[in-house]
C-alpha angles and dihedrals in degrees: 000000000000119000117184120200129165117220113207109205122178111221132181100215138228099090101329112178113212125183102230086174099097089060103041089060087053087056090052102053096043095048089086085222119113104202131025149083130299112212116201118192134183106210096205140055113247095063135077140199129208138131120256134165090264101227130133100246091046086047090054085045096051092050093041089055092053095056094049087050089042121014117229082210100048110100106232127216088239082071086062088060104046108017092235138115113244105089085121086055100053093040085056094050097044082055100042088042125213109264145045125192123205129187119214137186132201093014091303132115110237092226121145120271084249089032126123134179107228135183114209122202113197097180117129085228138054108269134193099225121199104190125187118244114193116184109189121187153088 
């Protein structure tokens, strides 16, 4: 069996870190399967999803990272095509990537003790996100 939700989140750009993982367990739970695996997927191509242990000082290292990885100031030949500002947005989410898949038996998900599901926006502007959440089982 295939079930199919959308998850809005409101974000406020530039890197916002948000814990989907609430709602992927929900999801979970609701879903009526017992085993199987959540997909999350981000349909467009400033965002990003990953796991990561969701406090405030990892959060501060893994942005940090990524700015070390793709400047936020270096203009970006993007720029050149549309004549915007989010290179940086579209090279972070090509890195980070825009889906995780988790298995999870007996209606829970099989994440680490320290393990979180985030969705990154990298957009240089608040966004209203809709992402695609699959759970396929039995």
């Amino acid at each position: 069996m295939v079930i199919t939700k959308y998850l809005s989140v409101k974000t406020k750009g530039h890197t916002d870190v948000i814990d989907v993982t609430p709602d992927c367990e929900e999801t979970v739970e609701d879903s009526g399967l017992e085993n199987g695996v959540l997909t999350i997927f981000n349909p467009g191509s400033t965002g990003g999803l990953t796991t990561i242990e969701y406090e405030p000082n990892l959060i501060k290292d893994l942005k940090n990272a990524l700015e070390i990885v793709a400047p936020s100031g270096k203009v970006y030949e993007h720029s050149k095509t549309w004549h915007d500002d989010n290179g940086v947005s579209h090279v972070r989410s090509s890195l980070m990537g825009p889906s995780i898949s988790v298995p999870f038996v007996d209606r829970k998900l099989t994440l680490g003790t320290w393990q979180q599901i985030i969705f990154c926006d990298f957009d240089t502007s608040p966004r209203n996100r809709k992402l695609v959440v699959q759970v396929v089982g039995e």
